[in-house]
C-alpha positions as CSV (number, residue, x, y, z in Angstrom):
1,X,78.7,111.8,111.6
2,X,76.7,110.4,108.6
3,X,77.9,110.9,105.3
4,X,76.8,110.2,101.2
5,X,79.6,109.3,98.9
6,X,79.3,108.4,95.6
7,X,82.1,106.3,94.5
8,X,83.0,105.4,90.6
9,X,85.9,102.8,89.8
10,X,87.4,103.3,86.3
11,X,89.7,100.3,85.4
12,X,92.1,101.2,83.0
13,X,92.4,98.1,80.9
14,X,90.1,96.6,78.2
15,X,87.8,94.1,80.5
16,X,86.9,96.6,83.0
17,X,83.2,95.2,83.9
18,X,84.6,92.5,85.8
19,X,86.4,94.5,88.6
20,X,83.6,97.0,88.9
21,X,81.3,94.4,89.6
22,X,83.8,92.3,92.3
23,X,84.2,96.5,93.7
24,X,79.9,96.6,93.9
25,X,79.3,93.0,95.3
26,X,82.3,94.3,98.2
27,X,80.1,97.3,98.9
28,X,76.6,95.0,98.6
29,X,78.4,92.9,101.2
30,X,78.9,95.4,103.5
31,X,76.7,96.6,106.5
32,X,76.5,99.9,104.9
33,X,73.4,101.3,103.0
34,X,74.7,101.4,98.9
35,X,73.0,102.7,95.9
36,X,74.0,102.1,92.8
37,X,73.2,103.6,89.3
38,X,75.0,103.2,85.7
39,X,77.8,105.6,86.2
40,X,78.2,105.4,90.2
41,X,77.6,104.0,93.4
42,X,76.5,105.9,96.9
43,X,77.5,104.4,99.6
44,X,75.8,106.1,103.3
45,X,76.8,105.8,106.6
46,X,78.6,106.7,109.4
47,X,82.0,108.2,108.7
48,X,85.0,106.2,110.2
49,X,83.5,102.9,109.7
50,X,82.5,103.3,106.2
51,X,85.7,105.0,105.6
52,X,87.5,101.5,107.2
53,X,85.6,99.2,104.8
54,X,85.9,101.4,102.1
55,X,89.5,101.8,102.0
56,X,89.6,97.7,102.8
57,X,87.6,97.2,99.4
58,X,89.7,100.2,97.3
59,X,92.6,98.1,98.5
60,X,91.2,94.4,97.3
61,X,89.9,96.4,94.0
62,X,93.5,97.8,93.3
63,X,95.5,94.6,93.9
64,X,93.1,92.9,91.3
65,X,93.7,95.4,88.5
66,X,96.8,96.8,86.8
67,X,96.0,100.2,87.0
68,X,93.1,101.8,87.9
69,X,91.4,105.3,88.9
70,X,88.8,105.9,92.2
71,X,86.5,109.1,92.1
72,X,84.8,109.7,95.5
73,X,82.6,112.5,96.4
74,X,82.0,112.6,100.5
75,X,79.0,114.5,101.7
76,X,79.0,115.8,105.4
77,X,75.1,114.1,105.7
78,X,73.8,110.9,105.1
79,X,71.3,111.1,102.5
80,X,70.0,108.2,103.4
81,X,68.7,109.4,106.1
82,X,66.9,112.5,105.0
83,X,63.1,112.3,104.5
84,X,61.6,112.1,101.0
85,X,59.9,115.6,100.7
86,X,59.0,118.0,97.5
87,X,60.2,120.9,99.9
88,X,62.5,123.2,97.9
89,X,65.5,123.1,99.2
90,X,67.4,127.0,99.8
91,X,71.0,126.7,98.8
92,X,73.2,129.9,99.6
93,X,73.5,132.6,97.0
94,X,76.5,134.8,96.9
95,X,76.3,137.8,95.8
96,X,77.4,138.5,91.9
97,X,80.4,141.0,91.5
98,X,80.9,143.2,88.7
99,X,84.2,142.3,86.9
100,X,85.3,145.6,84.8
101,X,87.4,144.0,81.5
């Protein structure tokens, strides 16, 4: 199965640019297809490998920093391979319910 996820590493210490960037150049290194914009990363690919090297390059991250915080968000499809298209995309509405006070 192909999956997004968007990744952000938050050091918790004062020089914090110097992990994240080790954390991206892990990622950039990696056979996987990664994205990256000023408050995230995406990272797409197949499930159980990306998984592997992601939890290889969490690991390296967190024995470089004192403490430290990951934020992933996994998507169930890899964005990466969905075609660029201005077709609106229908999300599921549920229906509103009337809440008496």
């Amino acid at each position: 199965m192909n999956v997004s996820i968007e990744i952000t590493l938050a050091p918790l210490q004062n020089d914090y640019e110097k992990p994240i960037k080790a954390f991206i150049r892990m990622l950039r290194n990696s056979s996987f297809t990664v994205k990256e914009n000023p408050l995230s990363t995406q990272v797409y690919g197949e499930l159980q490998p990306l998984m592997t090297s992601l939890t290889s390059a969490i690991d390296e991250s967190f024995d470089s920093i004192a403490a430290g915080m990951i934020h992933l968000k996994i998507v169930n499809i890899g964005r990466s391979i969905i075609p660029h298209t201005k077709k609106k995309i229908n999300f599921i509405h549920y229906p509103q319910t009337n809440h008496k006070k």
